[in-house]
OpenMM code with the backbone's topology and positions (N, CA, C; nanometers):
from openmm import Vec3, app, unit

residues = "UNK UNK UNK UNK UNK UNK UNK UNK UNK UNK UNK UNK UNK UNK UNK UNK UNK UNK UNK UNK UNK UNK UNK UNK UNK UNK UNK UNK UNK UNK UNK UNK UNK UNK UNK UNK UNK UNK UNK UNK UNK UNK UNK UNK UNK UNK UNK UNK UNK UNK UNK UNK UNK UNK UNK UNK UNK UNK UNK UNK UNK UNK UNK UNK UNK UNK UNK UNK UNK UNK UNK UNK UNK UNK UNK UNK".split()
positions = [
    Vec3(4.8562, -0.5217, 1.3502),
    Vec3(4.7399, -0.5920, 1.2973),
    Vec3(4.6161, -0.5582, 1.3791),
    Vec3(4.5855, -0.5689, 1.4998),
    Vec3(4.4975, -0.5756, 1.6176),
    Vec3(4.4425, -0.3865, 1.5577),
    Vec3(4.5925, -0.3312, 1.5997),
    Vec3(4.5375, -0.1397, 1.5256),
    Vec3(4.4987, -0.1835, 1.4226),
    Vec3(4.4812, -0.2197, 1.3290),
    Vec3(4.4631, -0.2336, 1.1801),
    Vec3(4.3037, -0.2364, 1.1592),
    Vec3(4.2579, -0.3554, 1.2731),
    Vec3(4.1153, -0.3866, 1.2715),
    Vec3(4.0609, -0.3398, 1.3727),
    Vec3(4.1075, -0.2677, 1.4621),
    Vec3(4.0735, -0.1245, 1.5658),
    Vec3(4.0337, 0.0161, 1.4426),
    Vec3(4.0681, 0.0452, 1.3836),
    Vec3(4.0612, 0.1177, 1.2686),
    Vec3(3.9997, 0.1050, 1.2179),
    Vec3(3.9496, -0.0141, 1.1028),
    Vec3(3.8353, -0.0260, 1.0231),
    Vec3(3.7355, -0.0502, 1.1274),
    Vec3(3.7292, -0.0982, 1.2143),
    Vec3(3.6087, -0.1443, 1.2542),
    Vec3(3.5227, 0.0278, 1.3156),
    Vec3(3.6529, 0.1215, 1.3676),
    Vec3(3.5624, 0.2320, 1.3992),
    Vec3(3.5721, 0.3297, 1.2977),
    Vec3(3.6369, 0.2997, 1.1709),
    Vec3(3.5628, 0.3875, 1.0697),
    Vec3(3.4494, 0.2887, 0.9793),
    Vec3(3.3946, 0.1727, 1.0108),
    Vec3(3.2454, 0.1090, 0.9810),
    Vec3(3.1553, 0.1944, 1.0354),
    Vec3(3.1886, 0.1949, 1.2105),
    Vec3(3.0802, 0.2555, 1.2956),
    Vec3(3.0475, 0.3641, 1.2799),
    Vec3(3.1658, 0.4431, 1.2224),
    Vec3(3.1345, 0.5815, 1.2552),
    Vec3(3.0570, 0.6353, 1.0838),
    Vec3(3.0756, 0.5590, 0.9850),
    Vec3(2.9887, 0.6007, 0.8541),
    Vec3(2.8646, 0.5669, 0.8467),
    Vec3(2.8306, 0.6739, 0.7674),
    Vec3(2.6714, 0.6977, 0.8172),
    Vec3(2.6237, 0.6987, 0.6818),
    Vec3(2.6648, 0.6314, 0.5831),
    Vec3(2.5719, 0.5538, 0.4592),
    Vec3(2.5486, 0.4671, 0.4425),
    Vec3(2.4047, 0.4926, 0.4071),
    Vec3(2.3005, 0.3676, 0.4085),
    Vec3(2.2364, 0.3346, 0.5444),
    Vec3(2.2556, 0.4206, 0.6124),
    Vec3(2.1497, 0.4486, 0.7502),
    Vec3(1.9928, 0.4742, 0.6706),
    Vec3(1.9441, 0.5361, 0.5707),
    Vec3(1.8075, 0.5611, 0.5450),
    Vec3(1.7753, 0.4349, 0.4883),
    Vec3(1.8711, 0.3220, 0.4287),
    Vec3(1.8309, 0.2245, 0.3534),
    Vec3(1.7983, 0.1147, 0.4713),
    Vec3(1.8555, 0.1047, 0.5959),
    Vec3(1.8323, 0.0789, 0.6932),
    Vec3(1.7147, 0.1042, 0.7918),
    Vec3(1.6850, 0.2018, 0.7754),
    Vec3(1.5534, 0.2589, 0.8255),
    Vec3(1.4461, 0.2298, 0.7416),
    Vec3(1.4506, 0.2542, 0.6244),
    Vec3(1.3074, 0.2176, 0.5386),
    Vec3(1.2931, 0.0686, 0.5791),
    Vec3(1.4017, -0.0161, 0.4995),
    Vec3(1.4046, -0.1554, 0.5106),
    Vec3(1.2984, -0.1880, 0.7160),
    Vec3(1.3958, -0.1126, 0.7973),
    Vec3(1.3117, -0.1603, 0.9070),
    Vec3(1.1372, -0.1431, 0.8942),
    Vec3(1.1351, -0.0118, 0.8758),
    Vec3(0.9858, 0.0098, 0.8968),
    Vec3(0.9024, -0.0572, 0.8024),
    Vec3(0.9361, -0.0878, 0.6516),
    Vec3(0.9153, -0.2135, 0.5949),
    Vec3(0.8607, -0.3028, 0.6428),
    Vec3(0.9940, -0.3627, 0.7214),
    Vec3(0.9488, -0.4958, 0.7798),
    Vec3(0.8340, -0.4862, 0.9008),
    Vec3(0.8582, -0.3953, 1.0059),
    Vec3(0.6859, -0.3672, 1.0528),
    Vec3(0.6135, -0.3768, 0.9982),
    Vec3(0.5761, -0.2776, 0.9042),
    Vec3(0.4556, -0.2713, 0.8218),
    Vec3(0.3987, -0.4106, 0.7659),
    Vec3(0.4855, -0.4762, 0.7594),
    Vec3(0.4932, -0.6339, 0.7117),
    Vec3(0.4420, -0.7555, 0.8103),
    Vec3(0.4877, -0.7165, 0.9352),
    Vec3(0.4293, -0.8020, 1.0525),
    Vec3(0.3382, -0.7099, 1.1097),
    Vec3(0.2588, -0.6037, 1.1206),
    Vec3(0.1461, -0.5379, 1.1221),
    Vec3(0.0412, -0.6138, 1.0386),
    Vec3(0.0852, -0.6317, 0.9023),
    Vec3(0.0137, -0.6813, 0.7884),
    Vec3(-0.0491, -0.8472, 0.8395),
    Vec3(0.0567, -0.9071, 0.8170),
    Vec3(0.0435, -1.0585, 0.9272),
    Vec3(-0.0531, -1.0672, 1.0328),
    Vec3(-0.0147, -0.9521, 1.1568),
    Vec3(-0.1019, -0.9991, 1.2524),
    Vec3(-0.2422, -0.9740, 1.2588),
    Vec3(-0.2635, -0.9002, 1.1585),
    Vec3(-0.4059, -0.7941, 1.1848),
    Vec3(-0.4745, -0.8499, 1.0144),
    Vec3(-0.4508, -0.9688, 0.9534),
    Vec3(-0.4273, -0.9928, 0.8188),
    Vec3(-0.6130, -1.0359, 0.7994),
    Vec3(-0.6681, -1.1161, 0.8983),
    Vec3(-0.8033, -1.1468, 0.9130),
    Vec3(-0.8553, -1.0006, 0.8853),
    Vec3(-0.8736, -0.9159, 0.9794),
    Vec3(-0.9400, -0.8320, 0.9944),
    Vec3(-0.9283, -0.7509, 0.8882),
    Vec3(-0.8083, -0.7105, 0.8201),
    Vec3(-0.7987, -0.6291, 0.6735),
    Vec3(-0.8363, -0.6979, 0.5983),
    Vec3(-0.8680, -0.8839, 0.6057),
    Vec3(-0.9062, -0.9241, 0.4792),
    Vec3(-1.1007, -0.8825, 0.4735),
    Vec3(-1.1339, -0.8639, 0.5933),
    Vec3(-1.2750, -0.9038, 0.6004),
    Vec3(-1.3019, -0.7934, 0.5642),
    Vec3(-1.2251, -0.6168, 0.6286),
    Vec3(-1.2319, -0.4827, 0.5654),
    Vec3(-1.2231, -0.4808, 0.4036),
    Vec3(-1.1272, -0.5131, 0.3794),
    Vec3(-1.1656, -0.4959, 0.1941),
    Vec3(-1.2616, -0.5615, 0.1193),
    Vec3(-1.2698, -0.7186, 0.1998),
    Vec3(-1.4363, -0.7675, 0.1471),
    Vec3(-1.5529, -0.6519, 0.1593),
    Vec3(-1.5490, -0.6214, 0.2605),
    Vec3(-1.6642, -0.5244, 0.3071),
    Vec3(-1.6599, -0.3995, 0.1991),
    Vec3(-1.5352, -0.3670, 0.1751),
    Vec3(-1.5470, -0.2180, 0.1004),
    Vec3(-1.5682, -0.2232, -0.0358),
    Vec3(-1.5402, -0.3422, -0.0849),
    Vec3(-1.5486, -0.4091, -0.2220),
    Vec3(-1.6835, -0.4239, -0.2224),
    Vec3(-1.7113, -0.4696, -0.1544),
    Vec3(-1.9116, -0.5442, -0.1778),
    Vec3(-2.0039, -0.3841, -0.1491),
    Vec3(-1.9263, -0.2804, -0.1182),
    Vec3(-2.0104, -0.1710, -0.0810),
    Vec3(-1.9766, -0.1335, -0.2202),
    Vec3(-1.8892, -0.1397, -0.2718),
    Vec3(-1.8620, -0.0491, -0.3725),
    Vec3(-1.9361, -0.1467, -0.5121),
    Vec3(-1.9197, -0.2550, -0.4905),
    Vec3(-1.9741, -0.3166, -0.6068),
    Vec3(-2.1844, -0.2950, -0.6158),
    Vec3(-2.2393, -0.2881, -0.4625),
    Vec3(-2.3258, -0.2263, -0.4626),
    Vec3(-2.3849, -0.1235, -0.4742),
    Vec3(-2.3209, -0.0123, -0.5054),
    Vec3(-2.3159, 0.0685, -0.5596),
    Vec3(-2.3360, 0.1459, -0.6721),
    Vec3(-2.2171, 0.0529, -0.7541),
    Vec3(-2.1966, 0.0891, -0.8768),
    Vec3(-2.3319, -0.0059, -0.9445),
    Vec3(-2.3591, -0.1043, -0.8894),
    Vec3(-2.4839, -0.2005, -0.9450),
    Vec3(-2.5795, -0.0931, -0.9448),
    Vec3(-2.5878, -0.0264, -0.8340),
    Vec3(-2.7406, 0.0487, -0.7758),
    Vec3(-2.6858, 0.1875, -0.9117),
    Vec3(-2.6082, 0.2081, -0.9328),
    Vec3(-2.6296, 0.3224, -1.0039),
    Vec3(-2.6106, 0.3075, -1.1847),
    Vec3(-2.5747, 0.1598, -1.2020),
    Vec3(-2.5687, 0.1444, -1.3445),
    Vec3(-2.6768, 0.1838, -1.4734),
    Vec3(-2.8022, 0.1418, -1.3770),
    Vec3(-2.9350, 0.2018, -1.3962),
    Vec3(-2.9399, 0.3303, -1.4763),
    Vec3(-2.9415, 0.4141, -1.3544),
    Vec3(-2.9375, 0.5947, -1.4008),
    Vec3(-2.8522, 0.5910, -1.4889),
    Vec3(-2.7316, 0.5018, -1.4682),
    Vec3(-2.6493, 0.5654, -1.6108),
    Vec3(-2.6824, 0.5498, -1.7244),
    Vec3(-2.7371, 0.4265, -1.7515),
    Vec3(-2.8151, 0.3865, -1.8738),
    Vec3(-2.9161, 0.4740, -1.9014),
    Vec3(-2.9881, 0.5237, -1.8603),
    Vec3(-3.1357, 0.5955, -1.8835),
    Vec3(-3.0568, 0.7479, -1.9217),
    Vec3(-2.9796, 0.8099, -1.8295),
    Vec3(-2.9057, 0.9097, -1.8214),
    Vec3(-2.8439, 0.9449, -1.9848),
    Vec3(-2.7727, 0.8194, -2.0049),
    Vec3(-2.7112, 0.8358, -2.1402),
    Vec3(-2.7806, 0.8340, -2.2852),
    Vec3(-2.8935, 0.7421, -2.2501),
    Vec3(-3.0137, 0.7498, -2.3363),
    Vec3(-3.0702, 0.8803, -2.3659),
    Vec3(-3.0878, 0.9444, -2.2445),
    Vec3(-3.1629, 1.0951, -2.2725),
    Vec3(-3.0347, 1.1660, -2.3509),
    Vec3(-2.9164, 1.1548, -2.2820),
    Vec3(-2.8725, 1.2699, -2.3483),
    Vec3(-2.8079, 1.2692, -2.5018),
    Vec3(-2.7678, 1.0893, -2.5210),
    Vec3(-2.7363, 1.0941, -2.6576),
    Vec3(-2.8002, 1.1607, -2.8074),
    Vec3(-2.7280, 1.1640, -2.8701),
    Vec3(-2.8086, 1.2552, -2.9926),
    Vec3(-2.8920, 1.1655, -3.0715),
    Vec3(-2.9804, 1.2762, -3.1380),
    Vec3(-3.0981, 1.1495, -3.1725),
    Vec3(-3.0874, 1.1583, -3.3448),
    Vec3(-3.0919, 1.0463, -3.3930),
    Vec3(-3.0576, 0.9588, -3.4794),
    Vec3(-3.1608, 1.1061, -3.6242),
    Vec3(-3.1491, 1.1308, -3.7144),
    Vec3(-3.2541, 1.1891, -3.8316),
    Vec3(-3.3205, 1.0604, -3.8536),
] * unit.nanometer
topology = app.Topology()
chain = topology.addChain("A")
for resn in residues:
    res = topology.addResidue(resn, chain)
    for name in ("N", "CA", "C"):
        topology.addAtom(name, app.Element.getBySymbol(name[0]), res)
C-alpha cells in the first residue's frame, strides 16, 4: 500500500501537463494584483487619455464638417 502511494505520488510529480496552464493562471494573477495596487493611478491615466482624446476629436469635428461640405457633390 505505502509503495502504491510512493508511486502515484512520484508519477504526479514527475508529469508535466498542465504546467503552461499553471503558469499563465500565475502570471494572471500578478497582472491582477499589479492591477489592484497601482488601480488609482491607471484610473486617473485613462481619465487623462480619454479627456485628451475626447478633446480632440471635439477640436477636429469642425474641419470635418466644413471638409465634407466642400467635398460633397453638389446638388443640379
Amino acid at each position: 500500500m505505502k509503495q502504491a502511494i510512493a508511486n502515484a505520488w512520484n508519477r504526479f510529480w514527475k508529469e508535466e501537463d498542465g504546467l503552461g496552464t499553471l503558469e499563465i493562471l500565475l502570471i494572471v494573477a500578478v497582472l491582477i494584483i499589479i492591477a489592484i495596487a497601482f488601480r488609482k493611478w491607471i484610473m486617473k491615466w485613462l481619465k487623462a487619455l480619454f479627456e485628451s482624446a475626447d478633446t480632440e476629436i471635439t477640436d477636429q469635428s469642425g474641419s470635418i464638417k466644413t471638409d465634407a461640405g466642400s467635398l460633397s457633390p453638389k446638388s443640379p
